[in-house]
C-alpha positions in Angstrom: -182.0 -50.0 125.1 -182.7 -50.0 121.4 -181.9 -47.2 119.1 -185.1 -46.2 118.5 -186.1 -46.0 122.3 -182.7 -44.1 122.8 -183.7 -41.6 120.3 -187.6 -41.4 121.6 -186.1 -40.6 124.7 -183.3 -37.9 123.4 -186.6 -36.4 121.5 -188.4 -36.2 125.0 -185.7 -34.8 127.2 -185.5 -32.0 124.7 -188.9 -31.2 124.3 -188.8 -31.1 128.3 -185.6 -28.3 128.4 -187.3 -26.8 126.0 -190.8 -26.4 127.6 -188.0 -25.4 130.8 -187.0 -22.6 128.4 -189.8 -21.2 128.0 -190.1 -17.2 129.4 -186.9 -18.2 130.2 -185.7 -14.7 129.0 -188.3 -12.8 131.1 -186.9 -14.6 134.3 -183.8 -13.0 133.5 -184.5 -9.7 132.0 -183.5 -6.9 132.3 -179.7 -7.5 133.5 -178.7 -4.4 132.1 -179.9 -0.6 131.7 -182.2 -0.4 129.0 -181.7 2.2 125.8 -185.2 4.3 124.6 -184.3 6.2 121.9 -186.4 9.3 121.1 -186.2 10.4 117.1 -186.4 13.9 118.6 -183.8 16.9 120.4 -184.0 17.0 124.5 -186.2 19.2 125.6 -189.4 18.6 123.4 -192.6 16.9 124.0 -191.1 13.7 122.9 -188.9 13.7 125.0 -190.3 14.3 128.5 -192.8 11.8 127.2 -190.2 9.3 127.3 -188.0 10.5 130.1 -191.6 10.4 132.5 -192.7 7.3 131.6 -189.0 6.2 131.7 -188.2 7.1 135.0 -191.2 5.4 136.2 -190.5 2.3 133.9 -186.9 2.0 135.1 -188.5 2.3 139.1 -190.2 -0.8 138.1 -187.7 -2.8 136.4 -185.1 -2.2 138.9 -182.9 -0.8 136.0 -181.7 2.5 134.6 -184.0 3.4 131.6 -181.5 5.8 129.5 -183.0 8.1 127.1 -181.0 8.3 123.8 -181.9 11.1 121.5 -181.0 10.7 117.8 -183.0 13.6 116.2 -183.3 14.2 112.8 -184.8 13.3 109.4 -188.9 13.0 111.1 -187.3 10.2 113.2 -185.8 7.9 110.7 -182.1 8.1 111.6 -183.6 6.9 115.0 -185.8 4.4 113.1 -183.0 2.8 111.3 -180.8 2.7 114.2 -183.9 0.7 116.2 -184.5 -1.1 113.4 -181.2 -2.4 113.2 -180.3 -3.3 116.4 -180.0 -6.7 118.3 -183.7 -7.9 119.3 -182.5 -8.2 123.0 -184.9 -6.2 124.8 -182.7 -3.6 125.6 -183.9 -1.5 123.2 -186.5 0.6 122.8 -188.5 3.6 120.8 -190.8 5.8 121.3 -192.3 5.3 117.7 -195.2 8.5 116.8 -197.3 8.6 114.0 -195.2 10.2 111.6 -192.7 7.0 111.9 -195.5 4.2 112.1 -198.0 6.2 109.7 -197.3 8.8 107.5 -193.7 8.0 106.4 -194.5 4.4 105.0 -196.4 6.3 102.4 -195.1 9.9 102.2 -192.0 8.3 100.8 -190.9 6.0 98.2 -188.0 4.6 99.8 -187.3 4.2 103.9 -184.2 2.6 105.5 -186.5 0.6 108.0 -190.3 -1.2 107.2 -192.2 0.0 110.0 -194.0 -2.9 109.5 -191.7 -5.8 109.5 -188.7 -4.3 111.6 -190.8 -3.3 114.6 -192.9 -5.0 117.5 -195.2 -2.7 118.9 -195.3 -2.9 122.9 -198.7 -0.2 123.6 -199.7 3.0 123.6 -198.4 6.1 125.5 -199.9 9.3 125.1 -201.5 11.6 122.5 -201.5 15.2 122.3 -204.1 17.2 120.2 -203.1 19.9 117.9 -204.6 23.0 117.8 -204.2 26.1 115.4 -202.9 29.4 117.4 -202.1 32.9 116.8 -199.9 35.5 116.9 -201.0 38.1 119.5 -200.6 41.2 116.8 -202.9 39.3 114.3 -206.4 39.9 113.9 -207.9 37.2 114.5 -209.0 36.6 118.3 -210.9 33.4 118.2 -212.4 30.2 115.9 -215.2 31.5 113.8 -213.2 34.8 113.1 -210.0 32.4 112.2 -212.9 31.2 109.9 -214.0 34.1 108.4 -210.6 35.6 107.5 -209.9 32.4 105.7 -213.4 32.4 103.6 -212.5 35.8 103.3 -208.9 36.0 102.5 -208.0 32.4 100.0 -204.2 32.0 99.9 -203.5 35.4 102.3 -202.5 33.6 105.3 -199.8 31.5 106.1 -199.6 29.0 108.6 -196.3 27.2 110.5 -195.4 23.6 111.1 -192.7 21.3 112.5 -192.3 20.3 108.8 -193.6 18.6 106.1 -194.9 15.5 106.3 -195.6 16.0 110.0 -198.7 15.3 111.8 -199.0 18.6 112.3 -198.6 19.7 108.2 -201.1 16.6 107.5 -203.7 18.2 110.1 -203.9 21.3 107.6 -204.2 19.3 104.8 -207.6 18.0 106.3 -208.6 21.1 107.8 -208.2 22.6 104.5 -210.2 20.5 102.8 -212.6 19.8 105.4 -213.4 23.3 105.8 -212.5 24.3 102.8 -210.5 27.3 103.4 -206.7 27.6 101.5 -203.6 28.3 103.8 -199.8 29.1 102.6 -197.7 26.6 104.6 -194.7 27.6 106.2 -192.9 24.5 107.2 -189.8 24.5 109.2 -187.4 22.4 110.8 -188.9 21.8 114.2 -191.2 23.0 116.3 -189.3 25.3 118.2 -188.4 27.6 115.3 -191.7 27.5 114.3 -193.0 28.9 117.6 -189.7 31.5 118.2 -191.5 33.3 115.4 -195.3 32.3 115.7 -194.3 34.7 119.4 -192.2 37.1 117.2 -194.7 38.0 114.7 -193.1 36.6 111.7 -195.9 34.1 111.0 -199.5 34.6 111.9 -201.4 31.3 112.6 -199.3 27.8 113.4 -200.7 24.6 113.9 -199.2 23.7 117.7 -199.2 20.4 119.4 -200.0 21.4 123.7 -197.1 19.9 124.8 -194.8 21.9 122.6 -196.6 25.3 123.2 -198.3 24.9 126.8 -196.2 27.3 128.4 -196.4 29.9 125.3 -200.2 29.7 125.8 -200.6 30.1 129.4 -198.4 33.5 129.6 -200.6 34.7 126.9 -197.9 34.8 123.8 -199.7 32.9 121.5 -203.8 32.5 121.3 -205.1 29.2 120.9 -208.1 29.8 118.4 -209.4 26.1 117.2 -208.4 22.6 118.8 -208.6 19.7 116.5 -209.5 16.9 119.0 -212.9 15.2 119.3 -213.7 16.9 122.5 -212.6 20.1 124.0 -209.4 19.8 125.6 -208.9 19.7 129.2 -206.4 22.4 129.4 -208.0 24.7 127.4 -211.7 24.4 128.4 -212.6 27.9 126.3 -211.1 27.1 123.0 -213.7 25.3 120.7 -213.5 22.1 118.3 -213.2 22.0 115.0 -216.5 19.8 115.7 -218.1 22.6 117.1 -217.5 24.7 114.1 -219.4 22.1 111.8 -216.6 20.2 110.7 -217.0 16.5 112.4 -214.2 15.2 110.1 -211.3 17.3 111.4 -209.7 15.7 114.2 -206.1 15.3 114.5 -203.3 14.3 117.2 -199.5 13.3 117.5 -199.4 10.2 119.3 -196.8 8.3 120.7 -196.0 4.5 121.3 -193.7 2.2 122.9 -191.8 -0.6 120.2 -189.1 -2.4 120.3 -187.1 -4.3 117.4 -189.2 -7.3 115.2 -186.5 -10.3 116.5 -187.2 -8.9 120.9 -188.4 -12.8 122.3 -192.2 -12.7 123.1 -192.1 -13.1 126.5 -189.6 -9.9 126.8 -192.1 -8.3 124.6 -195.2 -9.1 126.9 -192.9 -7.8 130.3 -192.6 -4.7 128.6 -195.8 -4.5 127.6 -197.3 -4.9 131.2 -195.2 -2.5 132.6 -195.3 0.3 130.4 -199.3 0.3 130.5 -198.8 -0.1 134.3 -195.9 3.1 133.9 -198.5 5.1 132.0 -201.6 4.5 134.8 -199.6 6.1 137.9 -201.4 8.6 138.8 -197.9 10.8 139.5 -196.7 10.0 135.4 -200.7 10.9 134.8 -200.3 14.0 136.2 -197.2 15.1 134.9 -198.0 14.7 131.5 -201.3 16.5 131.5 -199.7 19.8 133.1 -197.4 19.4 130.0 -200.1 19.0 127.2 -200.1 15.1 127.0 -203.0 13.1 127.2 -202.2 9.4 128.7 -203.6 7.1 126.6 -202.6 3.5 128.1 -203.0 0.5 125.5 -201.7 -2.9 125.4 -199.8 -4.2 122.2 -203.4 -5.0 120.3 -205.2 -2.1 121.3 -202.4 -0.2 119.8 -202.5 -2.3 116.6 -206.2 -1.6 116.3 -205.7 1.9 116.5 -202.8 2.3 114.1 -204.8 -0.1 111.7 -207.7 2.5 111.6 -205.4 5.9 111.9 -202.9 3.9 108.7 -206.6 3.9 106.8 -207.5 7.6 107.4 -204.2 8.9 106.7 -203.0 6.9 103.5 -205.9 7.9 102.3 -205.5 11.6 102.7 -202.1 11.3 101.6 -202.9 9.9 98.2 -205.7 12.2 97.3 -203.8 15.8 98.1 -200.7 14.1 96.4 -198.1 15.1 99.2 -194.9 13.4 98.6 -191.0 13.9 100.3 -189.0 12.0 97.8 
C-alpha cells in the first residue's frame, strides 16, 4: 500500500468515527444530576417556576434536577457563575428578561454577554404584571387609579422589586403611555415591597401574579390595572391597560431555559425537547396557573424570535427615559 492510499484511508476511517460520534453526547447524557440555577431567593415566583418544571424535567431524564439559588445583584452573580461554567450540560438557568434584556443595556459594564456566553434552550412561562393597591387607599379600581394620577402629578408613589426590573421598566411605559407621573419606590425584592404595599406604607405597587397571588385572593391588596394584552385568567374582573385606551402598555416577566454557549448541540436539542415537553403536562400546566404563571412553551427559535422583538421594544425605551444602573 502506497503512502498516499495509506493516508486516503487514515482520512476515511476518521471521518467514519467521527460521523460515529456524532449525538454521541446525547446517547450518554445526563450521567449525573443536573444544576438549574435560579438568580433569585427560594420561595419566589422564580423559583417554583423552576423547581415545577424541574421536578417534571428530572422525571423525564431519569436524573435529579437540583435547584441552586444564587440570588442577588438582578441575577448577575447567577449569570456569571452560568456563564462561567463547563459547557457540559449539567448546567442550567432559568434566564428572565431582566438578564437576557434589560441589563445588556441598563449597564455599561456586565460580568457575562448574554449574548455570546449563553445558548438559549426555549421558553417557560410568563407572568403579567399588574398595578395593585393598598386596601386603605382611595383608589378602588382602573379608571379611578387614572384619575387620581391626572389629578394628583408626582403625589403618588409606587413600589417595585428594584430598579431596572421588569417591573420598574413597566412604569416607565405606563407613564409615558398614559401619561400620568408616579414617585418610584424601588426596593430590594419583591417581598419587601409587598410587606408594606399590605401594611400601608406605600400606596400602589406594580406586582407580578405569581409574587402576589395569595395577597390578592385574601383581599389584602386590590388589583386595579393588569398590563397584559388580554384580561388575565385569574383575575377575570380587573381590566387592561388596553381597555383603558392605552394599546401600547403591555408588560410581563418572563422566564427561559439556557444553558452555557460551549453545551454540544445535540445536548442542547435533548434539553430543548424535553423542557417544551416538561412545560405541556397538563399537571406542571396546572400548577403554575394557580400560582400566577402563564405556560408559555417555545422551542430554542421561537424563543429567539421573541427576545429579538422584546430586545427592540425595551432598548428602545430604555434609551429615550435615560434609565441607567452604573
Amino acid at each position: 500500500m502506497t503512502f498516499f492510499r495509506k493516508l486516503t484511508t487514515a482520512a476515511g476511517v476518521l471521518f467514519a468515527l467521527l460521523l460515529a460520534g456524532v449525538g454521541v453526547h446525547a446517547q450518554t447524557y445526563p450521567a449525573k444530576p443536573v444544576r438549574w440555577v435560579v438568580g433569585y431567593p427560594a420561595g419566589g415566583g422564580t423559583d417554583f417556576l423552576a423547581r415545577t418544571v424541574g421536578a417534571q424535567l428530572s422525571q423525564q431524564l431519569g436524573q435529579p434536577v437540583v435547584v441552586d439559588n444564587r440570588p442577588g445583584a438582578g441575577a448577575i452573580i447567577a449569570s456569571e457563575n452560568v456563564a462561567r461554567s463547563p459547557g457540559d450540560g449539567y448546567t442550567v438557568f432559568s434566564a428572565d428578561n431582566g438578564v437576557l434584556i434589560y441589563n445588556p443595556v441598563l449597564y455599561k459594564k456586565l460580568p457575562y454577554d448574554a449574548g455570546k456566553d449563553f445558548v438559549l434552550l426555549g421558553m417557560m412561562g410568563r407572568s403579567p404584571l399588574v398595578i395593585t393597591a393598598a386596601p386603605g387607599t382611595n383608589i378602588s379600581d382602573a379608571k379611578g387609579l387614572i384619575a387620581a394620577l391626572k389629578a394628583a402629578p408626582g403625589k403618588y408613589s409606587i413600589a417595585t422589586p428594584g430598579t431596572g426590573s421588569p417591573h420598574h421598566l413597566a412604569l416607565e411605559l405606563f407613564q409615558r403611555e398614559a401619561g400620568v407621573s408616579l414617585l418610584h419606590v424601588p426596593y430590594k425584592g419583591g417581598a419587601p415591597a409587598l410587606q408594606d404595599l399590605m401594611g400601608g406604607q406605600v400606596p400602589l405597587m406594580m406586582l407580578d401574579l405569581p409574587s402576589g397571588i395569595s395577597a390578592v385572593k385574601a383581599g389584602k391588596v386590590i388589583p386595579l390595572l393588569a398590563l397584559s394584552g388580554e384580561r388575565i385568567p385569574q383575575l377575570p374582573s380587573v381590566p387592561t391597560a388596553k381597555e383603558l385606551g392605552f394599546p401600547r402598555v403591555e408588560a410581563y416577566t418572563w422566564q427561559g431555559l439556557v444553558a452555557p454557549a460551549s453545551t454540544p448541540k445535540d445536548i442542547q436539542a435533548r434539553l430543548g425537547s424535553e423542557l417544551q415537553k416538561a412545560v405541556k403536562e397538563p399537571n406542571v400546566r396546572q400548577k403554575l396557573f394557580e400560582t400566577g404563571w402563564e405556560a408559555r412553551p417555545m422551542n430554542a427559535a421561537d424563543m429567539t424570535q421573541y427576545a429579538d422583538v422584546e430586545r427592540i421594544k425595551w432598548h428602545t425605551l430604555i434609551k429615550a427615559r435615560d434609565i441607567k444602573l452604573d
